[in-house]
C-alpha positions in Angstrom: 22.5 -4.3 48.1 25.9 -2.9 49.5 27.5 -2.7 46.0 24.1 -0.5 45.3 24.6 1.6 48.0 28.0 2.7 46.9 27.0 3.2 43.6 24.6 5.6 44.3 26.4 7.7 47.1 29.3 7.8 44.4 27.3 9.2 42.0 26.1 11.6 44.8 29.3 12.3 45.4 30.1 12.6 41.9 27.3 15.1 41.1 27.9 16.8 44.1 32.0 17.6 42.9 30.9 18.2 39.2 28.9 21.6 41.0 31.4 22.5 42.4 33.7 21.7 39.7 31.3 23.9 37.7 31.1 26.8 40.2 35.0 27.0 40.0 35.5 26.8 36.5 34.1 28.0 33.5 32.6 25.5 32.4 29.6 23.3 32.1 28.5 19.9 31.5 26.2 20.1 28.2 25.3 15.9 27.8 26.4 13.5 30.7 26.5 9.4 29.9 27.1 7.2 32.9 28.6 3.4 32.5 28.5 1.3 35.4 31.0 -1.7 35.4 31.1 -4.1 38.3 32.6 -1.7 41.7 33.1 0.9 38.8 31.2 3.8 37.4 32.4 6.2 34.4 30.9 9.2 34.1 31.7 10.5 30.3 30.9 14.7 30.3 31.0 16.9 27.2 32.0 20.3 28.5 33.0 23.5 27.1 35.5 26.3 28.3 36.8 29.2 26.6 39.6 26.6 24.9 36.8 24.9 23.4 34.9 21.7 24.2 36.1 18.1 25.3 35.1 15.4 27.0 35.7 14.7 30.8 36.2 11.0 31.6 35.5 10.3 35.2 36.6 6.5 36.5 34.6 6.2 39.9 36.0 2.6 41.9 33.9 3.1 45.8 34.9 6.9 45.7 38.1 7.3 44.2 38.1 8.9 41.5 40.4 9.4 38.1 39.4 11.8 35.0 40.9 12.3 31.7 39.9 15.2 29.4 39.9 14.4 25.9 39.5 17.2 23.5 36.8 16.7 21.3 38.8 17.9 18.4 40.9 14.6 18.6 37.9 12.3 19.7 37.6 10.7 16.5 41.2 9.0 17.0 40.3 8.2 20.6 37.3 6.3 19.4 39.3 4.6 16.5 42.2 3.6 18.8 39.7 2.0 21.8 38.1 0.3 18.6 41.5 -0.9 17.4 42.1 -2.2 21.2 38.5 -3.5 21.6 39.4 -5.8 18.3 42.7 -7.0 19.1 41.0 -8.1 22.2 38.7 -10.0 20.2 41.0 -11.7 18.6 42.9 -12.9 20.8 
């Protein structure tokens, strides 16, 4: 119930920084996925800006939080190099 709890306010949280995030930049979320993991929760965005669009990677562990932005012109080779790690984990 706990582990719940903190789930949810993170992704409170979470949705509560992305408007501001939003409001500051110029830029805006146009899918959202959401992967919940044990204590973690990723939030995967697809944004644009006027560089073009990417995806923001959001690692939520009880409130802390860590994001990557991938640019969705390389996201082919980010998919094909988690694959390529996913397989080796497999394996061995």
């Amino acid at each position: 119930l706990n582990e719940r709890r903190e789930a949810r306010n993170s992704m409170i949280e979470y949705e509560e920084d992305q408007r501001q995030d939003d409001r500051r930049q110029d830029d805006y979320p146009t899918h959202t996925e959401k992967i919940f993991s044990d204590r973690k929760i990723f939030f995967l965005d697809l944004k644009e800006n006027d560089r073009g669009s990417f995806v923001k990677i959001t690692e939520d562990v009880r409130g802390r939080r860590d994001t990557i932005m991938v640019p969705t012109d390389i996201l082919d080779d980010f998919i094909q190099a988690l694959r390529n790690i996913a397989e080796i984990d497999q394996q061995g």
